[in-house]
C-alpha positions as CSV (number, residue, x, y, z in Angstrom):
1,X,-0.8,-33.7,-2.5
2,X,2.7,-31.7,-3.7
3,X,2.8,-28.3,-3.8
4,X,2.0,-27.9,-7.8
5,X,-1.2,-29.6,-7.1
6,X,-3.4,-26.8,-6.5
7,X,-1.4,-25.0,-9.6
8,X,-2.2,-27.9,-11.3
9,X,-6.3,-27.1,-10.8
10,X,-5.7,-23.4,-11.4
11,X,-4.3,-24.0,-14.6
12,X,-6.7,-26.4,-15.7
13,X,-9.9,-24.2,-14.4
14,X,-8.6,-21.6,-16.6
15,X,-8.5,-23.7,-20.0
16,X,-11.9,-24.7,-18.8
17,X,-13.3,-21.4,-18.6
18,X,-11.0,-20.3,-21.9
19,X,-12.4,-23.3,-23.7
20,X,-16.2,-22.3,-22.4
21,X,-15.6,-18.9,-23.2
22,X,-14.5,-20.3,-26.2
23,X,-17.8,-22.4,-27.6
24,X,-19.6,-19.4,-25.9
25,X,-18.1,-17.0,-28.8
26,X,-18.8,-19.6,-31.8
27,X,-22.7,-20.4,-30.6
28,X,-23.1,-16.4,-30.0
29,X,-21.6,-15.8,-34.1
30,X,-23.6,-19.2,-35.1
31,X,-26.7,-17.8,-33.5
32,X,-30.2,-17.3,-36.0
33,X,-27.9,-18.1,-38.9
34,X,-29.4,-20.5,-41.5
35,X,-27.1,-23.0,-43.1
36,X,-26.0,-23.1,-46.7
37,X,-28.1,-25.0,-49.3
38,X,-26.4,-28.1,-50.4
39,X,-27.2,-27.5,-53.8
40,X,-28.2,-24.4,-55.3
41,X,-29.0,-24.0,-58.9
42,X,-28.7,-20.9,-60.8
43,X,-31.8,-19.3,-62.0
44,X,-31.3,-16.9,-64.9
45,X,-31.9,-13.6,-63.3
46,X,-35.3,-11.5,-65.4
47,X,-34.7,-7.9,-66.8
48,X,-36.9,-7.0,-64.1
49,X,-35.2,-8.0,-61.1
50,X,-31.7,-6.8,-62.3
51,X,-33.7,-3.2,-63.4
52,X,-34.7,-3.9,-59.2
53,X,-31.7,-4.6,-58.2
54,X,-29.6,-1.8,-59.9
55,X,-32.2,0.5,-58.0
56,X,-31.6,-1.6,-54.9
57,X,-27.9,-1.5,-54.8
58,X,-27.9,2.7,-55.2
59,X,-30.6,2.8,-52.9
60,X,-27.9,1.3,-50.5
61,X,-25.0,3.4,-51.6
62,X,-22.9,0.3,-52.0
63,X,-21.3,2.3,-54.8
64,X,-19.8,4.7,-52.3
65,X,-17.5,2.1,-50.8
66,X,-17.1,-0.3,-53.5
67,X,-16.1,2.2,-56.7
68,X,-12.5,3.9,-56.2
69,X,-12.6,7.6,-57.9
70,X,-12.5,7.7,-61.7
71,X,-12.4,3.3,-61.6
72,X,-15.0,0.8,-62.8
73,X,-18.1,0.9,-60.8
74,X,-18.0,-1.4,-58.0
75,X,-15.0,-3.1,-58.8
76,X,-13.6,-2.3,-55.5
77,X,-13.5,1.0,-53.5
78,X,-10.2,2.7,-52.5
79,X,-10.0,1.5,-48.5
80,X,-12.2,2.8,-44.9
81,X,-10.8,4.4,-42.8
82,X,-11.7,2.9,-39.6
83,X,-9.9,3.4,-35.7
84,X,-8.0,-0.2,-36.1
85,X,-6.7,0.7,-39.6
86,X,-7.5,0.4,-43.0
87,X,-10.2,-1.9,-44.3
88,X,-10.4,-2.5,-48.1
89,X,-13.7,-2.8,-50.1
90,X,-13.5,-5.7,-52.5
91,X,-14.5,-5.6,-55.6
92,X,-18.4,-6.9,-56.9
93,X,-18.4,-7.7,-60.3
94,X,-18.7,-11.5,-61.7
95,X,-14.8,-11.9,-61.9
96,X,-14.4,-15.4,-61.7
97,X,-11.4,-14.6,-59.4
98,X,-11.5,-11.1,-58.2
99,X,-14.9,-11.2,-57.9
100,X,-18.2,-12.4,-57.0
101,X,-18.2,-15.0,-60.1
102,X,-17.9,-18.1,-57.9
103,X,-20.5,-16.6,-55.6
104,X,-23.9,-17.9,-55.5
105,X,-27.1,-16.1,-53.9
106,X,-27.1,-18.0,-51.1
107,X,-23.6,-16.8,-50.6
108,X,-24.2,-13.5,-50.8
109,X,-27.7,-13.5,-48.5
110,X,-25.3,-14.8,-45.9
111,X,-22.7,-12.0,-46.6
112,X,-25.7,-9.5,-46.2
113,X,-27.4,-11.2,-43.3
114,X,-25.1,-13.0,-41.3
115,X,-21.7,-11.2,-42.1
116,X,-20.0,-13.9,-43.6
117,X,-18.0,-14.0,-46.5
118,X,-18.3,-17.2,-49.4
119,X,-15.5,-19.3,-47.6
120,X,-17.2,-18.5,-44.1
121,X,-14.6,-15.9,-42.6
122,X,-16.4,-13.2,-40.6
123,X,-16.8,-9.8,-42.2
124,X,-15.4,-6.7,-40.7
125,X,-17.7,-4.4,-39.8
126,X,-17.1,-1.6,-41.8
127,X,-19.1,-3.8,-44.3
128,X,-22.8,-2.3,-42.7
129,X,-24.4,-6.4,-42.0
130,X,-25.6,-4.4,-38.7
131,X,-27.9,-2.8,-40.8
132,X,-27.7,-4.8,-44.1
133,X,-29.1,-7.8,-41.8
134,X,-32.6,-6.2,-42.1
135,X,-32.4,-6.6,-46.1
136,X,-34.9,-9.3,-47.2
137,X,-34.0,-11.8,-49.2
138,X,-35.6,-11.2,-51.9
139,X,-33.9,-7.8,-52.7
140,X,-30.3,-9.8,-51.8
141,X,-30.9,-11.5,-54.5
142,X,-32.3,-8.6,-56.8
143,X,-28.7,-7.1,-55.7
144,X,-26.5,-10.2,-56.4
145,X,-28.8,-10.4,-59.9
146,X,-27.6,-7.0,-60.8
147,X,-24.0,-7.3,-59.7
148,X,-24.0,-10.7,-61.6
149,X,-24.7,-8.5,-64.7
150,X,-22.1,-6.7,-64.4
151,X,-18.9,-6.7,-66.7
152,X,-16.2,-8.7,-64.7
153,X,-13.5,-6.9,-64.1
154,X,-10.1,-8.1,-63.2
155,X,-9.2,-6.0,-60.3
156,X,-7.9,-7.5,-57.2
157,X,-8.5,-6.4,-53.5
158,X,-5.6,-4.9,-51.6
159,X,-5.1,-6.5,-48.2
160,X,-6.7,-5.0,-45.3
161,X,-4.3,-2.6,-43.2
162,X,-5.7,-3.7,-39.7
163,X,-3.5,-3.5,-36.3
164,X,-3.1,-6.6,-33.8
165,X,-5.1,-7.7,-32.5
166,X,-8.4,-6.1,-34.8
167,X,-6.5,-7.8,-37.7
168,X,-7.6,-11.5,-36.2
169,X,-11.1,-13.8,-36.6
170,X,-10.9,-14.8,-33.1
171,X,-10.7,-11.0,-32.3
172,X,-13.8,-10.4,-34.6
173,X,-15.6,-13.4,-33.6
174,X,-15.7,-11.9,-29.5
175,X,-16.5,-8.7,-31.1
176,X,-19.6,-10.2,-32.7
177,X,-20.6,-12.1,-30.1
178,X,-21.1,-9.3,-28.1
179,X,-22.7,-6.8,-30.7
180,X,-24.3,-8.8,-33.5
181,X,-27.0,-10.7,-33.7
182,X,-28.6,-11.5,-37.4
183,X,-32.2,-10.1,-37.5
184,X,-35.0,-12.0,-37.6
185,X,-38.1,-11.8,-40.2
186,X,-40.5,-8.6,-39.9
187,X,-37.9,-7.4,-37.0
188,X,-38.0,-3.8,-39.0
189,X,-42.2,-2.4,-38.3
190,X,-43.0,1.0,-37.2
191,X,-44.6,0.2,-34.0
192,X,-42.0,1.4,-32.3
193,X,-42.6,4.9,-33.0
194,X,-45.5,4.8,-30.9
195,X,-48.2,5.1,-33.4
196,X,-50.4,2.4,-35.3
197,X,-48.4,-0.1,-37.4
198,X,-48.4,1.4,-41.1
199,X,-47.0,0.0,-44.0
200,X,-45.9,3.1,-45.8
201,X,-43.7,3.8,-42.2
202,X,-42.8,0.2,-42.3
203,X,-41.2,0.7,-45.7
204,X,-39.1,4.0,-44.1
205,X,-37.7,2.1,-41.3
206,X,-36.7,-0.8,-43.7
207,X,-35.0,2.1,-45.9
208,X,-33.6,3.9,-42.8
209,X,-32.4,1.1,-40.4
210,X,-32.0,-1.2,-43.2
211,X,-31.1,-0.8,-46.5
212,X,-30.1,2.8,-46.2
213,X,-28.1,2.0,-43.3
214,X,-28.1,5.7,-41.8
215,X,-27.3,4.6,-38.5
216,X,-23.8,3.7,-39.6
217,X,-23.9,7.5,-39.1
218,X,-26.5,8.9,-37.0
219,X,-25.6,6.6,-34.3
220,X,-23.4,6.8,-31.4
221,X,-20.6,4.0,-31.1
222,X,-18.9,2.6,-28.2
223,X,-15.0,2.7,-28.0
224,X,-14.8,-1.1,-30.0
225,X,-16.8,1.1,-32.9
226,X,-20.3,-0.9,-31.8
227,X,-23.7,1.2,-32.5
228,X,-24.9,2.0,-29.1
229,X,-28.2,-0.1,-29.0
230,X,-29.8,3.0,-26.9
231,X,-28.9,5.7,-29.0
232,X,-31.1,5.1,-32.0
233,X,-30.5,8.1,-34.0
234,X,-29.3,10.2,-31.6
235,X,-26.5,11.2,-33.5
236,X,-22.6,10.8,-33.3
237,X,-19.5,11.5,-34.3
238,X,-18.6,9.9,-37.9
239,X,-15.0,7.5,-37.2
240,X,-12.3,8.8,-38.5
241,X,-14.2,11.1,-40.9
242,X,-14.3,13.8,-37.7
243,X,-17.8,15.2,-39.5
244,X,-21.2,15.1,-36.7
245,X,-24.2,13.4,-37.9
246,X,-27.4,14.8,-36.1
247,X,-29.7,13.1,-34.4
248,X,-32.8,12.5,-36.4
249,X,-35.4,12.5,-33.2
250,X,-34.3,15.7,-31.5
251,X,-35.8,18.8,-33.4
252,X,-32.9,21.2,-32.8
253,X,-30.4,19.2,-35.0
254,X,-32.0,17.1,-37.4
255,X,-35.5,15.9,-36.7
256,X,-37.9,16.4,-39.3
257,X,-41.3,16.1,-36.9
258,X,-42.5,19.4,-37.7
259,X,-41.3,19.8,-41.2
260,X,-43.5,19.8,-44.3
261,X,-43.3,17.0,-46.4
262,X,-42.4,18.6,-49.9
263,X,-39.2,20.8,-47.5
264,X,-38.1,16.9,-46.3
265,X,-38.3,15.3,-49.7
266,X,-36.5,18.3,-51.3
267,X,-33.8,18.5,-48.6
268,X,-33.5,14.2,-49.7
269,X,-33.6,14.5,-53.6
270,X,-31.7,17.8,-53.9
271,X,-29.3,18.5,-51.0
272,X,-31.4,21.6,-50.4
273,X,-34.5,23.2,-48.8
274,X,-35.6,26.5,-47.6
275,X,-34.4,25.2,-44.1
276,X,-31.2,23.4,-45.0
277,X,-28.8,22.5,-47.0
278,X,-26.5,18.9,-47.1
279,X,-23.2,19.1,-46.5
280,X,-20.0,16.9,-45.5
281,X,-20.8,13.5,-45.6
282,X,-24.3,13.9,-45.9
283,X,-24.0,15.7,-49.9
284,X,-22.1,12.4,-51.0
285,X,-25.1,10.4,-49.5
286,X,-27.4,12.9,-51.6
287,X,-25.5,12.9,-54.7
288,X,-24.4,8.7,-54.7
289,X,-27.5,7.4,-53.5
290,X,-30.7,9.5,-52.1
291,X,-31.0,11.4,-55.4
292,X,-32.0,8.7,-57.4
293,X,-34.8,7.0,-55.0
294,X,-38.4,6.9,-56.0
295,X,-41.1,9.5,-55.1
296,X,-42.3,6.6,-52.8
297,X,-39.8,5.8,-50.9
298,X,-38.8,9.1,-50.4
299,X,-42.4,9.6,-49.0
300,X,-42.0,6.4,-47.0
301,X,-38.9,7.8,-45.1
302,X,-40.4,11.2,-44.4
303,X,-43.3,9.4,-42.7
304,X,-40.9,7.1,-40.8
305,X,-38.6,10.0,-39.7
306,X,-41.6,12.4,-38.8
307,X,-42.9,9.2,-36.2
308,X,-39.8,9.2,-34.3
309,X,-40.7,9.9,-30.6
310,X,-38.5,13.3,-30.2
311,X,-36.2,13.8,-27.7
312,X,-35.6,17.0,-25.5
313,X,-33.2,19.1,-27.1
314,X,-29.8,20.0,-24.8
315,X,-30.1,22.6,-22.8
316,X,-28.0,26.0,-24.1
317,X,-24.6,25.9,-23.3
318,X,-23.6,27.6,-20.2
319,X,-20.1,28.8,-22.0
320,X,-21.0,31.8,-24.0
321,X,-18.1,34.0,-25.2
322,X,-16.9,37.1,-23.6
323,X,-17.3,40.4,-25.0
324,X,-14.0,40.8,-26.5
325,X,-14.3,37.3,-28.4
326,X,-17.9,38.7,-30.2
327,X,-16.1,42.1,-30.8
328,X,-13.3,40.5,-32.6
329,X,-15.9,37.8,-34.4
330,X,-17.8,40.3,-35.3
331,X,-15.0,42.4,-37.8
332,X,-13.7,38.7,-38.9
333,X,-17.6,38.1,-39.9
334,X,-17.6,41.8,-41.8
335,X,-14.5,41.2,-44.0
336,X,-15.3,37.8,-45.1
337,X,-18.4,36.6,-44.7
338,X,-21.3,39.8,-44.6
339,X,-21.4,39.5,-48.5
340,X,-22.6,36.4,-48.8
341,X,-24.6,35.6,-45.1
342,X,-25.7,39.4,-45.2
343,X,-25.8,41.6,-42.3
344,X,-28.0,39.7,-39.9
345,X,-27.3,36.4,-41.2
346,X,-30.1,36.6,-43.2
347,X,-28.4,34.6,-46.0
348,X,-29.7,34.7,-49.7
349,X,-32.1,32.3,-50.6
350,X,-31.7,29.7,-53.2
351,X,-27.8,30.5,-52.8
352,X,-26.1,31.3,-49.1
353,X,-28.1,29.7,-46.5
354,X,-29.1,31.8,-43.3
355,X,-26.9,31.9,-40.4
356,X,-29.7,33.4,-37.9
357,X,-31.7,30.3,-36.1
358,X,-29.7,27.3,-38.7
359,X,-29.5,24.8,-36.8
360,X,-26.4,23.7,-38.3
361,X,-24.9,26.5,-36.4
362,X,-26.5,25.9,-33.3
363,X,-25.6,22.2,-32.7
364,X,-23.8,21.6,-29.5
365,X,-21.0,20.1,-31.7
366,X,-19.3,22.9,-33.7
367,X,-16.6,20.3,-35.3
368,X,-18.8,20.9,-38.6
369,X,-19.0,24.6,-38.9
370,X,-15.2,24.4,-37.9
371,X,-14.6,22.0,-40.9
372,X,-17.1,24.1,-43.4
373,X,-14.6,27.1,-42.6
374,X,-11.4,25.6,-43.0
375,X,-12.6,23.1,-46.1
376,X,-15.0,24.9,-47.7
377,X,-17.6,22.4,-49.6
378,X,-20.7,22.3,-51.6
379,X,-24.2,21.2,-51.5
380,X,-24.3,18.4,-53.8
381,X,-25.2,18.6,-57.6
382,X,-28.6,16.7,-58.6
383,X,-30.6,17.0,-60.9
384,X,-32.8,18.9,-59.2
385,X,-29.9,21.6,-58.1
386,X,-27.5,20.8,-60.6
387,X,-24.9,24.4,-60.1
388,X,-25.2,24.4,-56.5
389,X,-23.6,27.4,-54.8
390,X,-20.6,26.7,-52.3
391,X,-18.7,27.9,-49.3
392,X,-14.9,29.1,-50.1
393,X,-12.3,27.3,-48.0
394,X,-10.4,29.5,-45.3
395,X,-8.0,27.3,-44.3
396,X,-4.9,29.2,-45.7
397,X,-6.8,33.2,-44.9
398,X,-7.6,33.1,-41.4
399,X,-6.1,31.3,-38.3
400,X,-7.0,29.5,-35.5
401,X,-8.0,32.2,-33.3
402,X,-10.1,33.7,-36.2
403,X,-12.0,31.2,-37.3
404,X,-13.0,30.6,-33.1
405,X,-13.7,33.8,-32.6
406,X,-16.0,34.4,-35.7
407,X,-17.5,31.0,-34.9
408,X,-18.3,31.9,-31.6
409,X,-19.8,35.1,-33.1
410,X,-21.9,33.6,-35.7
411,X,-23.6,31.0,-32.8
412,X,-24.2,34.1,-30.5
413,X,-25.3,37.0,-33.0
414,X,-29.2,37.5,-34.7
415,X,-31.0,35.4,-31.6
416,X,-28.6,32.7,-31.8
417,X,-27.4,31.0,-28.5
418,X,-24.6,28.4,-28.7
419,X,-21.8,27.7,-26.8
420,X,-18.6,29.5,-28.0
421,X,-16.1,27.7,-29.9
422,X,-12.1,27.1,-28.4
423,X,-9.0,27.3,-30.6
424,X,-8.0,23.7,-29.7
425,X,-11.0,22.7,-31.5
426,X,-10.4,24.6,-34.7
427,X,-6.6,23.1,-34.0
428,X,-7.8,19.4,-33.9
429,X,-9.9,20.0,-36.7
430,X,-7.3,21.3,-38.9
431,X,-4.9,18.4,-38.1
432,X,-7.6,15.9,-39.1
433,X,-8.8,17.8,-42.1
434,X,-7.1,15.3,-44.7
435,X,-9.6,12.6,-43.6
């Protein structure tokens, strides 16, 4: 035996294991996925199922991503922003070459179940399959129906923008491995929430954990940008966005358990209810996509989302802030904000929402209210509030100190008890508020 020898074995252990760890990846990604038809013929899509699938499509916001501003709907969006770069949303119409035109069903079932594209690359992420794996097949198809019927437009896709290593399939391929697994039939029921199956829940968690996809926001994510499996809706920091999303099972930020079911469906079809208002992210989910559900659906989610076993809301924040930071809150509150929010933070109803008890003020994140100061927005316009009233941006009137200190004022004035807010925070935000 030389001396290489047992360099030799090391070295060839090691391709072992590489090429184990290898096969492990590709039977992991090639797990529950059905194979392509050989041949699949065309079936002229009915008026029906493209009048289902049109419905289908803005039922999953796929409009949001895939339609740049003021450009052809869906024939391609303007690029997400994710934490490995920029991914670009290709476009859907039947564009023989830009498009979906060589595309068959089967092509795009796999592309919503599986995560594959028509030559079978992997799909990034960013493209919802985590939760467009749920979709049955029959409403892929409604989908693909309408998009077929679609004019074909000629508009190439930009090339994605992604660093090394994120920008690789081998990279992608280990990430799905470990997070992804396509979903099996019936996986979606509503026995989960701890009550008797029900159809009419069913339907909600198809539309919330599958179609809808609102875990792409209400979830928390891991530092590869994986939903955390045991977070369920427990809310999370949108990527790169820098907006919160709530939890939907924890009462104090945005679980709807002990809500009246007309307050929930308004809050859905209009962006606003006597207890809140949308906002951020959440008004462009309102305006592209929850707007234009049906009465039953909307009903279906309500009953879905009021089943969720609730968590136990955070304990109050043991930070309050001092005496001088209220004082000072207080006379930045009087100059700019009294006339609308009134006095006690009563607000004005059907215009300026109430400060006192929102829970929007009182979530243990504050990077929204910091981002409603500085920004400004407004509730969406539907049809069912179509001049919504909106917030001023202060971005360029008050600094970083203000804006803290009348934040911190604001969660600690008319019963409210929050944790105060620092000037980093407001700094951060202010850096990031191009995103």
């Amino acid at each position: 035996m030389t001396r290489r020898t047992p360099m030799i074995r090391a070295v060839l252990l090691l391709c072992v294991l590489a090429a184990a760890l290898a096969l492990a990846v590709f039977m992991l990604n090639r797990l529950d996925e059905a194979p392509l038809p050989t041949h699949e013929v065309a079936v002229p899509a009915m008026p029906e199922v493209i009048a289902r699938g049109r419905y289908l499509a803005r039922a999953g916001d796929c409009a949001a991503c895939h339609t740049a501003r003021g450009g052809q709907p869906y024939a391609g969006g303007p690029g997400i922003e994710t934490p490995f770069g920029l991914v670009q949303a290709p476009n859907l119409t039947p564009h023989p070459k830009n498009g979906l035109g060589g595309w068959t069903a089967a092509h795009f079932w796999r592309a919503m179940h599986n995560g594959r594209s028509r030559d079978g690359r992997l799909l990034y992420p960013a493209f919802p399959y985590q939760s467009y794996t749920y979709v049955t097949r029959e409403d892929s198809d409604a989908i693909f129906a309408y998009l077929q019927s679609l004019e074909p437009i000629d508009s190439p896709r930009a090339e994605h923008a992604l660093r090394f290593p994120y920008n690789t399939q081998a990279a992608l391929a280990v990430w799905r491995a470990l997070f992804f697994r396509p979903a099996k039939p019936g996986a979606l029921v509503s026995a989960n929430d701890g009550q008797p199956p029900s159809a009419q829940r069913n339907r909600g968690a198809y539309l919330v954990r599958g179609l809808g996809h609102c875990a792409a926001c209400h979830t928390a994510r891991n530092v590869w940008g994986a939903p955390l499996a045991s977070a369920g809706l427990g809310g999370g920091m949108i990527p790169v966005r820098n907006w919160y999303a709530p939890a939907l099972d924890v009462a104090s930020q945005a679980g709807v358990a002990d809500w009246p079911e007309d307050e929930v469906l308004a809050l859905l079809r209009t962006g606003v209810s006597p207890r809140a208002s949308a906002s951020g992210p959440m008004a462009e989910v309102v305006f592209h996509s929850l707007q234009h559900w049906s009465e039953a659906d909307l009903r279906a989610t309500f009953a879905y989302l009021q089943a969720l076993p609730q968590r136990a809301s955070r304990a109050p924040a043991a930070d309050p802030p001092g005496a001088a930071v209220l004082e000072r809150g207080a006379q930045v509150y009087e100059r700019h904000c009294m006339d609308c929010h009134g006095r006690r933070g009563e607000g004005r109803a059907g215009a300026f929402p109430a400060l006192a008890g929102n829970r929007a003020v009182l979530l243990p994140e504050p990077t929204n209210l910091v981002r409603m100061v500085l920004q400004g927005g407004y509730a969406p316009a539907t049809a069912g509030n179509p001049r919504p009233y909106g917030m001023p941006p202060f971005m360029q009137i008050l600094g970083d100190t203000e804006i803290a200190d009348v934040l911190s004022f604001i969660r600690n004035a008319w019963g409210n008890e929050a944790g105060k807010v620092d000037t980093i925070a407001v700094h951060r935000a202010r850096e990031r508020r191009g995103r």
